[in-house]
OpenMM code with the backbone's topology and positions (N, CA, C; nanometers):
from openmm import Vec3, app, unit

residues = "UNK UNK UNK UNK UNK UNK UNK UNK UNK UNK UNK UNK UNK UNK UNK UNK UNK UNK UNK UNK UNK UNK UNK UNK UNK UNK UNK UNK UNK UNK UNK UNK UNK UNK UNK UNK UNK UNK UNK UNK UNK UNK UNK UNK UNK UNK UNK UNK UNK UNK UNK UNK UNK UNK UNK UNK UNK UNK UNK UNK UNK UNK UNK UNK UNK UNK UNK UNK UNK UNK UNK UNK UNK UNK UNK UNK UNK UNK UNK UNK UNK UNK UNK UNK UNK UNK UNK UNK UNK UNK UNK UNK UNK UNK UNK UNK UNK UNK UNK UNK UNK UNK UNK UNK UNK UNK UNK UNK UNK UNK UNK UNK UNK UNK".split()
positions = [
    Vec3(-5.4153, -14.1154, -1.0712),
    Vec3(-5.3429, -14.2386, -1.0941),
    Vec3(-5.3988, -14.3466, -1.0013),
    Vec3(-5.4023, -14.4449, -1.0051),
    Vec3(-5.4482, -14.5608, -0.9724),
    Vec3(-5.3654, -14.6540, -0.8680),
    Vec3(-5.4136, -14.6723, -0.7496),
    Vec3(-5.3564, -14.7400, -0.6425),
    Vec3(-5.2783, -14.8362, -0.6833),
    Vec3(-5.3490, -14.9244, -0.8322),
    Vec3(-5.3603, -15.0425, -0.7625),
    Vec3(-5.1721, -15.1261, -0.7916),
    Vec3(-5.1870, -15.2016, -0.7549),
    Vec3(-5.0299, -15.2737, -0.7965),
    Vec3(-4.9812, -15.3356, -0.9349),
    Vec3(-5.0927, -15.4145, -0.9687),
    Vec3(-5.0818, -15.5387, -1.0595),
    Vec3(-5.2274, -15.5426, -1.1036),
    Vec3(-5.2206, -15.6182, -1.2428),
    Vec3(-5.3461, -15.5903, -1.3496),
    Vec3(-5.4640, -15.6620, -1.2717),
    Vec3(-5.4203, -15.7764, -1.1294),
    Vec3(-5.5869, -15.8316, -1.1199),
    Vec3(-5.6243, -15.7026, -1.0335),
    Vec3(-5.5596, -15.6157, -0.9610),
    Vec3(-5.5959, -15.5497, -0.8594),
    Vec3(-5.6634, -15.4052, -0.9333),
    Vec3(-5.6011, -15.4079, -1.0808),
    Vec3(-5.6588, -15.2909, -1.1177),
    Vec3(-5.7700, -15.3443, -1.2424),
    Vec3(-5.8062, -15.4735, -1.2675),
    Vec3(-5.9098, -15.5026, -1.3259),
    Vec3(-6.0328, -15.5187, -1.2250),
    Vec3(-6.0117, -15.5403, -1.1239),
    Vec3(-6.1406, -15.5161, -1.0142),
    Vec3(-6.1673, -15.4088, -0.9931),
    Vec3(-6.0316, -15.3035, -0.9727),
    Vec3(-6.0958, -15.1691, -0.9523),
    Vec3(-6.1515, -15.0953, -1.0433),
    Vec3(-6.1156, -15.1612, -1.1912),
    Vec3(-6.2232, -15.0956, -1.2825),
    Vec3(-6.3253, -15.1445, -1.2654),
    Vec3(-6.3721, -15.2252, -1.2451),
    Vec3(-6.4821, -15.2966, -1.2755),
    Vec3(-6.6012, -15.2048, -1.1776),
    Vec3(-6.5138, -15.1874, -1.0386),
    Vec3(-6.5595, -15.0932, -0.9092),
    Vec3(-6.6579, -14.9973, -0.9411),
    Vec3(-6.5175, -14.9623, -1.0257),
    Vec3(-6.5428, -14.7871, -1.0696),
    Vec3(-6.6670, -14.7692, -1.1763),
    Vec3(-6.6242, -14.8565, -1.2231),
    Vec3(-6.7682, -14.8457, -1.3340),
    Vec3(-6.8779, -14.9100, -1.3062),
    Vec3(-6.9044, -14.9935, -1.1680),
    Vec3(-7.0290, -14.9769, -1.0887),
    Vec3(-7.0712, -14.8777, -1.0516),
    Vec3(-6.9769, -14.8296, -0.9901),
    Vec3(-6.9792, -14.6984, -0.8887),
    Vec3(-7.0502, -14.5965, -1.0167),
    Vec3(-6.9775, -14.5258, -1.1125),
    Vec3(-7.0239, -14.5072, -1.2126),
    Vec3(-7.1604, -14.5338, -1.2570),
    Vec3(-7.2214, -14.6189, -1.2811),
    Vec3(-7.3776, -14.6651, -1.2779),
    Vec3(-7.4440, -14.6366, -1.2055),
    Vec3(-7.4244, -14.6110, -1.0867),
    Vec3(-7.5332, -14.5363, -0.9965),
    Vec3(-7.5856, -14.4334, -1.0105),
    Vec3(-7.4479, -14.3478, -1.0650),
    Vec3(-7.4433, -14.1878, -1.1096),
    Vec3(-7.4868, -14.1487, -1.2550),
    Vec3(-7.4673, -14.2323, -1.3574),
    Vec3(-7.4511, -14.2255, -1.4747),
    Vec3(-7.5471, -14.3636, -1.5543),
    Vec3(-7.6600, -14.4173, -1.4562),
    Vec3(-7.7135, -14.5092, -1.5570),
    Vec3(-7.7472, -14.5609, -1.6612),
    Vec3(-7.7624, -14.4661, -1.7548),
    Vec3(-7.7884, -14.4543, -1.9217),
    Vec3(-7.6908, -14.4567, -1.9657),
    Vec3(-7.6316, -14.3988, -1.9393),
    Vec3(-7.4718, -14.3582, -1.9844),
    Vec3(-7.4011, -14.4988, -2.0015),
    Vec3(-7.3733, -14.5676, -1.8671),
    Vec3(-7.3247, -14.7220, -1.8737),
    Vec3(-7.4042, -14.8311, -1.9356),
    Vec3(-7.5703, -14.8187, -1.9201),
    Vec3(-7.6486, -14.9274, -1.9814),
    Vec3(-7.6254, -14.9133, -2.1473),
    Vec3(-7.6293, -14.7528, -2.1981),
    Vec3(-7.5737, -14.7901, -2.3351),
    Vec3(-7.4376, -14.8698, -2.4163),
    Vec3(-7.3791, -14.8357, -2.2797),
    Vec3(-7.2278, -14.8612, -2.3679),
    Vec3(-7.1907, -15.0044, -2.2894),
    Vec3(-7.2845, -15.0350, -2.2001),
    Vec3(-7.2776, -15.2153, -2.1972),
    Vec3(-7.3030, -15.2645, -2.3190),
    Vec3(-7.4302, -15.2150, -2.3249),
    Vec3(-7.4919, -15.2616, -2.4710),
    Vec3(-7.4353, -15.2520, -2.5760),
    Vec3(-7.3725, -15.1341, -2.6209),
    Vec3(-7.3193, -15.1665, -2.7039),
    Vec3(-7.1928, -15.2199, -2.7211),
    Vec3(-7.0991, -15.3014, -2.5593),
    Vec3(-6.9926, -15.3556, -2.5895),
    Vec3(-7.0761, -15.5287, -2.6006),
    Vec3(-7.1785, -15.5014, -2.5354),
    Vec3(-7.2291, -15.6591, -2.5816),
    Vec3(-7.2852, -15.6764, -2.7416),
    Vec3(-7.3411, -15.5811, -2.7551),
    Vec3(-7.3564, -15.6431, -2.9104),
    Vec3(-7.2461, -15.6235, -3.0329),
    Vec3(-7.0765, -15.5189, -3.0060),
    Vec3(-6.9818, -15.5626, -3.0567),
    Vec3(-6.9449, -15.6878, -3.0445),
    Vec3(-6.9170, -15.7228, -2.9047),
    Vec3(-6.8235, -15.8947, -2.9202),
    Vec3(-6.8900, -15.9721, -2.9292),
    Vec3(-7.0403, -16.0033, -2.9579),
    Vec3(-7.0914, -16.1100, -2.9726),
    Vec3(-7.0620, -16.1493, -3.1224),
    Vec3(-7.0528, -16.3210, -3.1078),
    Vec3(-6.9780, -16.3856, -3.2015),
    Vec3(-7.0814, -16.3732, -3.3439),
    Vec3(-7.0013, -16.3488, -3.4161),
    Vec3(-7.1090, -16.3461, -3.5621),
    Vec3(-6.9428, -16.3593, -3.6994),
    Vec3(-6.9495, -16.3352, -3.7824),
    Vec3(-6.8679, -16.3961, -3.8663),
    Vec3(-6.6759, -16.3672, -3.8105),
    Vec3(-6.6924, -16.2961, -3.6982),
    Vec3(-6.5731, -16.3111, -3.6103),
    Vec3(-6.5848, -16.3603, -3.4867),
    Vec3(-6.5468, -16.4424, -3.4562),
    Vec3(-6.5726, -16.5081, -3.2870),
    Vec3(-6.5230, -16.3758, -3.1844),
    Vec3(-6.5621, -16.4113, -3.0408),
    Vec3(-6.5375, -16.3295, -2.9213),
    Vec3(-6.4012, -16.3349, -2.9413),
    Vec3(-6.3115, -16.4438, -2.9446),
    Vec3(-6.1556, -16.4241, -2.9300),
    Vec3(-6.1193, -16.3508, -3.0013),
    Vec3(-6.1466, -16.3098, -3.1257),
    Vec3(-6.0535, -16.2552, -3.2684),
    Vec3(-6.1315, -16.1104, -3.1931),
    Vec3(-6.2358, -16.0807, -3.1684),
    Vec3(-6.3057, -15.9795, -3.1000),
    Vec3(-6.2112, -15.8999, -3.0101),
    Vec3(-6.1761, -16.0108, -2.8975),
    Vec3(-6.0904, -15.8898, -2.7764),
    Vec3(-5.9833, -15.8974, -2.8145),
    Vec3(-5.9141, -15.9816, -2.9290),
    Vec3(-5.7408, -15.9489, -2.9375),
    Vec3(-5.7340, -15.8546, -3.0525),
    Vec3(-5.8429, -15.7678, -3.1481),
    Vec3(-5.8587, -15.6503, -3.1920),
    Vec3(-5.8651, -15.5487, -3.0936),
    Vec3(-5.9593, -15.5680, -3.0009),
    Vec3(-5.9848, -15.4667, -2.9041),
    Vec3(-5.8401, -15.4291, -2.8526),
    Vec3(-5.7545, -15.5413, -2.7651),
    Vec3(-5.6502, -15.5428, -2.7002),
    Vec3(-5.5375, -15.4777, -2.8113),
    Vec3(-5.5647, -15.4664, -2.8974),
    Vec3(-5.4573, -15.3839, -3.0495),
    Vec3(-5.5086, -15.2781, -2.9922),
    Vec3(-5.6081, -15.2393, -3.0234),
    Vec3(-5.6806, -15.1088, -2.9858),
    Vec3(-5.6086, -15.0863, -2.8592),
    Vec3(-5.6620, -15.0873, -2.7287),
    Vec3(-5.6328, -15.0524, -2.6245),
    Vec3(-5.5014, -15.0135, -2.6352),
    Vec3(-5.3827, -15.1455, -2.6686),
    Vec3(-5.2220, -15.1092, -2.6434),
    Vec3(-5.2254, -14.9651, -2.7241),
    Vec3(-5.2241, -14.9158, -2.8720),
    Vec3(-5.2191, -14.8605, -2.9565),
    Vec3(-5.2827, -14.7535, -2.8803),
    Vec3(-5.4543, -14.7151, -2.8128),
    Vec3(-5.4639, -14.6324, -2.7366),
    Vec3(-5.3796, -14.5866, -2.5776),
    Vec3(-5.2775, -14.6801, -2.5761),
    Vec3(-5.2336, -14.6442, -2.4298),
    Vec3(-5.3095, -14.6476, -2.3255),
    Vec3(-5.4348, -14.7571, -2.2917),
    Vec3(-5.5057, -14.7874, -2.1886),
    Vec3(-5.4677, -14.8950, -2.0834),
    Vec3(-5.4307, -14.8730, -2.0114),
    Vec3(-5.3351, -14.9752, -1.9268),
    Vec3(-5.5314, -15.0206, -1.8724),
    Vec3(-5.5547, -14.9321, -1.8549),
    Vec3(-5.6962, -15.0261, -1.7508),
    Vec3(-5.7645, -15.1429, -1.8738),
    Vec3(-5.7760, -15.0508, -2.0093),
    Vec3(-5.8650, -15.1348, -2.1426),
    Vec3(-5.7446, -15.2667, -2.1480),
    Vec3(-5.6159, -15.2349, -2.1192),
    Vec3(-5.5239, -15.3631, -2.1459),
    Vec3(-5.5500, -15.4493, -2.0749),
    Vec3(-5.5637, -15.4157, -1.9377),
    Vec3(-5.5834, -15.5381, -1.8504),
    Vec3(-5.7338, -15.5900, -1.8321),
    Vec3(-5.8302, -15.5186, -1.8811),
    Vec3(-5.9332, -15.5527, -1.9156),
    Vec3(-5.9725, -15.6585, -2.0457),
    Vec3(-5.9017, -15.5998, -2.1582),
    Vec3(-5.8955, -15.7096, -2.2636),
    Vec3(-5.8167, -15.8371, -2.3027),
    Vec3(-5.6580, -15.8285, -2.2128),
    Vec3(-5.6034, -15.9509, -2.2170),
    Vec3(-5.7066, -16.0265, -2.1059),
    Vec3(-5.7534, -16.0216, -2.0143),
    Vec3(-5.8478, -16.0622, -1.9310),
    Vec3(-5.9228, -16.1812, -2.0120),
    Vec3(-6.0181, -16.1009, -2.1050),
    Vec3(-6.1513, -16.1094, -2.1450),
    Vec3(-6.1141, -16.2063, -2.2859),
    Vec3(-5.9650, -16.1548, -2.3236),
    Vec3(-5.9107, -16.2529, -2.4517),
    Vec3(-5.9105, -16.3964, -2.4287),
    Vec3(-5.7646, -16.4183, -2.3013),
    Vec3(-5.7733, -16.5370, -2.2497),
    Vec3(-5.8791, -16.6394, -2.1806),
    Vec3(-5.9556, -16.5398, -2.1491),
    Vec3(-6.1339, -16.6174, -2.1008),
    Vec3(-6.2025, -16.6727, -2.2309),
    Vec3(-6.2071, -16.6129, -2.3519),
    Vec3(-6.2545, -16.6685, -2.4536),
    Vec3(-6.1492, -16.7331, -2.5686),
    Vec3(-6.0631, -16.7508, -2.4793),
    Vec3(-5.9540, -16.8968, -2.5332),
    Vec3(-5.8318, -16.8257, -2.5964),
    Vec3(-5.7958, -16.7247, -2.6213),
    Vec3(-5.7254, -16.6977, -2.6455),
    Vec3(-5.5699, -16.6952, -2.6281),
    Vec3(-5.4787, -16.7689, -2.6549),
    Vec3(-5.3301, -16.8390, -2.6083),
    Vec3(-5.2371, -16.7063, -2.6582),
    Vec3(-5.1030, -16.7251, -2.5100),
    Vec3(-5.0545, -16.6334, -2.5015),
    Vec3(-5.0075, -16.5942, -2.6255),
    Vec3(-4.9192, -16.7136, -2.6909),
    Vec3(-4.8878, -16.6640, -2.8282),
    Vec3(-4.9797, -16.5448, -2.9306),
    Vec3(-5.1218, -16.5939, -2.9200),
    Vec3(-5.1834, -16.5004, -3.0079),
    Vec3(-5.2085, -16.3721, -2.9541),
    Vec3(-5.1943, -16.3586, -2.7615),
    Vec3(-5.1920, -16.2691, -2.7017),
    Vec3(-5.0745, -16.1626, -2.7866),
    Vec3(-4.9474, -16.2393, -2.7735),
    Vec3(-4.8048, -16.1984, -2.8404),
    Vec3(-4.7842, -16.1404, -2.9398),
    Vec3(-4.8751, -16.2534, -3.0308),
    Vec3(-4.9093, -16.1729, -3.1642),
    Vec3(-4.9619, -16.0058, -3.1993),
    Vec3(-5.0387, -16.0173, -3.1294),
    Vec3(-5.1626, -15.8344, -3.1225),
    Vec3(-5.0632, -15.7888, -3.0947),
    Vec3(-4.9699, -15.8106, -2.9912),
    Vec3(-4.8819, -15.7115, -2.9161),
    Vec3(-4.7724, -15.6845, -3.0434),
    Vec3(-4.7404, -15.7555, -3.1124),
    Vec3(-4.6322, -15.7091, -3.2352),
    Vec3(-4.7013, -15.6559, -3.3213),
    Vec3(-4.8353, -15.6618, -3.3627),
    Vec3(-4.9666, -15.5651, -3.4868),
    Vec3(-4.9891, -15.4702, -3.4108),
    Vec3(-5.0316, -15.4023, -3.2762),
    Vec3(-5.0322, -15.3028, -3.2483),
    Vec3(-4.9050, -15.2220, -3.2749),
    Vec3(-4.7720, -15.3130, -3.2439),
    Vec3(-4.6408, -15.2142, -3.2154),
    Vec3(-4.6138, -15.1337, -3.3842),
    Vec3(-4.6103, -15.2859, -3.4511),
    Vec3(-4.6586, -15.2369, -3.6118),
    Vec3(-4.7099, -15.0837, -3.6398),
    Vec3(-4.8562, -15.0761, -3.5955),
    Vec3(-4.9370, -14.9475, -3.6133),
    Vec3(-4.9013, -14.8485, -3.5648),
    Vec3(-4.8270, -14.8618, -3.4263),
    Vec3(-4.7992, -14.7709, -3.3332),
    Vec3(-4.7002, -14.7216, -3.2942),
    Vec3(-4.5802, -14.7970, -3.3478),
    Vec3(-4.4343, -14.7443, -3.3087),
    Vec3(-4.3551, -14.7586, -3.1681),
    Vec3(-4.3103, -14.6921, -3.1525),
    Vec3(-4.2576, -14.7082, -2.9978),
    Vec3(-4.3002, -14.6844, -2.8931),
    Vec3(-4.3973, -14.6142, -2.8637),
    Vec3(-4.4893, -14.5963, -2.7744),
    Vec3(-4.6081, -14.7423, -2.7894),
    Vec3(-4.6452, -14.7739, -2.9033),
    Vec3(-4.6725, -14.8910, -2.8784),
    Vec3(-4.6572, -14.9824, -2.8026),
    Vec3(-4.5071, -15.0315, -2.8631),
    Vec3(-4.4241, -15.1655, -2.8056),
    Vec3(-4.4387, -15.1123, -2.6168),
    Vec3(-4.4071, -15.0166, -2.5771),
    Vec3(-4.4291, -14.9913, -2.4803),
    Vec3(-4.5423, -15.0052, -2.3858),
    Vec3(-4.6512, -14.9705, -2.4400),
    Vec3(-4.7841, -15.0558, -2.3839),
    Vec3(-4.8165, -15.1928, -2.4502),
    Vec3(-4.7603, -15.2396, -2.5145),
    Vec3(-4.7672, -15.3911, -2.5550),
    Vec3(-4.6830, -15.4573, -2.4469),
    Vec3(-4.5685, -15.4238, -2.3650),
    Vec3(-4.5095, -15.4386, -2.2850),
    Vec3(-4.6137, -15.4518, -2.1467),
    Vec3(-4.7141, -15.3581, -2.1512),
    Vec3(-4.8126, -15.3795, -2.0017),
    Vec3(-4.8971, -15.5083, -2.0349),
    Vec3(-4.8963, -15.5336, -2.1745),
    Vec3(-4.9876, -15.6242, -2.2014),
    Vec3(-4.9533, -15.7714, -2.1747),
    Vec3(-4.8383, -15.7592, -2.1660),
    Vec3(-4.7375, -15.8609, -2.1595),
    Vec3(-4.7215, -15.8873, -2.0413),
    Vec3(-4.6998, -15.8305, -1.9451),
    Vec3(-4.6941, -15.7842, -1.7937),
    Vec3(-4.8746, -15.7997, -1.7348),
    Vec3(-4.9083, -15.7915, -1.8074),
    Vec3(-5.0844, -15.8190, -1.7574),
    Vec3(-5.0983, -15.9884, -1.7767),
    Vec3(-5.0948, -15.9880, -1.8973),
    Vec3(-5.0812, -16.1818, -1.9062),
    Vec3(-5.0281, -16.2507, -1.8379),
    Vec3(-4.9108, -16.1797, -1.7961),
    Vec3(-4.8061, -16.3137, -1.6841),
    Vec3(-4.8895, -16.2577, -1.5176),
    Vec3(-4.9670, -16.1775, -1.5084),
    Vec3(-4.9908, -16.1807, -1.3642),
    Vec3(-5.1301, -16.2160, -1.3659),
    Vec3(-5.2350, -16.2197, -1.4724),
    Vec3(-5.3350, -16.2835, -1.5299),
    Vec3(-5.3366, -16.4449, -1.5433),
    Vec3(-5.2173, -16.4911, -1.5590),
    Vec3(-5.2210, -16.5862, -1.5958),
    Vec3(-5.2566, -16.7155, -1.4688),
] * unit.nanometer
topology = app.Topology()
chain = topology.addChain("A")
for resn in residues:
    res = topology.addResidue(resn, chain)
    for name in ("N", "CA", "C"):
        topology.addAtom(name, app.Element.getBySymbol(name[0]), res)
């Protein structure tokens, strides 16, 4: 489990970790940079519509680190809380109650993100 307190403290420590990670595992991370850079690059879906799928994903997977990683990366490429809000009710949609429940961290990531 993870020290950290709040989503900026545990979006740095991912970020850490998956340096740290690269030292050990170079191929391993240079592929899957690569291939998160050539998913979100903008082509008939922009970066925003990009991470607030991802951020469905993540809540729906139960990734508190991918949550605070992708509301992050949403709101950096313009993404407004409302549409933040939005994903969070289409994941709960897909996902049920355990959903709404990590749509809840997502929610809790935005206001300390913000």
């Amino acid at each position: 489990m993870s020290e950290a307190e709040n989503y900026k403290d545990l979006n740095r420590e991912s970020r850490s970790l998956m340096q740290e990670l690269s030292k050990d595992s170079a191929g391993l991370m240079q592929a899957f940079q690569g291939l998160h850079k050539a998913a979100m690059e903008a082509g008939d879906l922009d970066e925003k519509t990009k991470e607030l799928i991802a951020l469905g994903i993540a809540i729906r997977g139960q990734c508190n680190r991918c949550i605070g990683l992708h509301v992050a990366a949403a709101s950096k490429a313009g993404a407004s809380a409302g549409e933040i809000r939005e994903t969070i009710g289409v994941a709960t949609v897909m996902g049920g109650g355990p959903a709404l429940m990590y749509g809840l961290e997502a929610l809790k990531a935005l206001k300390e993100l913000e």
